[in-house]
N, C-alpha and C positions, 0 to 999 in steps of 0.2 A: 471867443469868450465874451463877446458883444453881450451887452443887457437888454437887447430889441433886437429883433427881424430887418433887416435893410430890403429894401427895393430895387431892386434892380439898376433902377437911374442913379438911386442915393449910392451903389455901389461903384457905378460907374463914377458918379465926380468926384469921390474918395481916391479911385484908384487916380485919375486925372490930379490933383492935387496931389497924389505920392509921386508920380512921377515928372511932377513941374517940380518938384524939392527936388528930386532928385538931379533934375538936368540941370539947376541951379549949383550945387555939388560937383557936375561934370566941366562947369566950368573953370574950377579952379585945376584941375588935371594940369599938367602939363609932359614932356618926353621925360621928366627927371622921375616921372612914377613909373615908367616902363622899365622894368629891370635888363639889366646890360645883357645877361645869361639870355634872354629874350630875343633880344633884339639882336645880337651874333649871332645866336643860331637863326634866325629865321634872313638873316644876312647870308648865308654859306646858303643855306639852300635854294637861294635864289639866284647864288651864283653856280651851284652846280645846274643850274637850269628848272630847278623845281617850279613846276605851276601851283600857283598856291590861292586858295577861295576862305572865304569866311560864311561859315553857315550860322543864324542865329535867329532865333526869334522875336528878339531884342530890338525896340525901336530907337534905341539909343546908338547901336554898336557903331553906325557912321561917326557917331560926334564922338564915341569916344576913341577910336581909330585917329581921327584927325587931331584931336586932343593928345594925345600923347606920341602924334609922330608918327603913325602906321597909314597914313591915307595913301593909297597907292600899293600898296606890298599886296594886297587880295583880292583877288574877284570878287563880285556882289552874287552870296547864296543868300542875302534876308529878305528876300521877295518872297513868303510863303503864307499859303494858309493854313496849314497842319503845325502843329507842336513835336516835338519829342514827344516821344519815342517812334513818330510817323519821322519814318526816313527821306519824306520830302524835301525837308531843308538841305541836304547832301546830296540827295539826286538833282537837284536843280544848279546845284554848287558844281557837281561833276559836268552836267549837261555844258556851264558858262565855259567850262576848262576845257571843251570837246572831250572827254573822257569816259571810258564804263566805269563804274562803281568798283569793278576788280583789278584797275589799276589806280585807286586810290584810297588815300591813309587818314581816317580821320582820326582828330585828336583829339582828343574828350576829357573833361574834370567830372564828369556826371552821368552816373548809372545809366541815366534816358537816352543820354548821347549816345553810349556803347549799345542801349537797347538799337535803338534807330540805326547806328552803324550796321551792325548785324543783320534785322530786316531788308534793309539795302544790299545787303551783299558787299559791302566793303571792308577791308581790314582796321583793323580801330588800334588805335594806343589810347590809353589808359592812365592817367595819373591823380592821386590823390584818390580822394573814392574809389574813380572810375578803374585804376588798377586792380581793383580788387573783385571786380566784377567776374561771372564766370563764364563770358562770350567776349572780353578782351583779346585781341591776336597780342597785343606787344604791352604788359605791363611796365610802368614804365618810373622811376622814381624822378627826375628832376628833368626838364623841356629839351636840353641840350643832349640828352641822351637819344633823340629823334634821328640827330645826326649821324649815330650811327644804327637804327633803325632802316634810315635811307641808304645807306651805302648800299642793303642787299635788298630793296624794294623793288 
């Protein structure tokens, strides 16, 4: 709804200043934003052995991992050049984990994410939107319910 045409460049330092605000924002984060429900469940499944990856496209997602206390708990899947709903971000995530695609569970808030699951050939859960999707394998209403997702993965 802009009143002029931007340039290319002019949109590039735009987006550049959205995301200096932003990472400025990231630094007040701390573990007390991490919801408890969160962080047990992704505690259990690391103790039942789960290998666990972070896929994102996001250049943020390391600082905010470390920011709220998750640095360490995931392999690095955000090395990519494709976006959602290109299932790259996942197949490179699976490749870090040694694993095929059909023995792993991605878990998604967003339609693209369960698009790109699919494409890939992986099983997906699904919350919030993404539940609602109609290439979902495990709709899913709150994260902790994963837990029992894995039991029979």
């Amino acid at each position: 709804k802009a009143s002029r045409e931007y340039t290319q460049e002019e949109k590039e330092q735009l987006a550049a200043r959205k995301n200096e605000s932003y990472v400025r924002l990231l630094e007040k984060m701390s573990p007390d934003d991490l919801s408890q429900e969160v962080k047990k469940t992704l505690e259990i499944l690391r103790q039942r052995g789960y290998k666990l990856a972070i896929g994102s496209s996001s250049k943020n997602t390391k600082k905010i991992l470390t920011q709220i206390g998750l640095n360490g708990y995931f392999s690095d899947g955000t090395n990519i050049t494709k976006s959602k709903p290109d299932p790259e971000v996942f197949l490179k995530a699976a490749e870090m984990l040694g694993e095929k695609p059909e023995n792993c569970l991605v878990v998604e808030d967003a339609l693209a994410g369960i698009d790109a699951a699919y494409a890939g050939d992986f099983q997906s859960a699904g919350i919030g939107d993404a539940a609602g999707h109609s290439q979902v394998t495990y709709p899913i209403q709150a994260f902790k319910d994963l837990l029992s997702i894995c039991s029979i993965c």
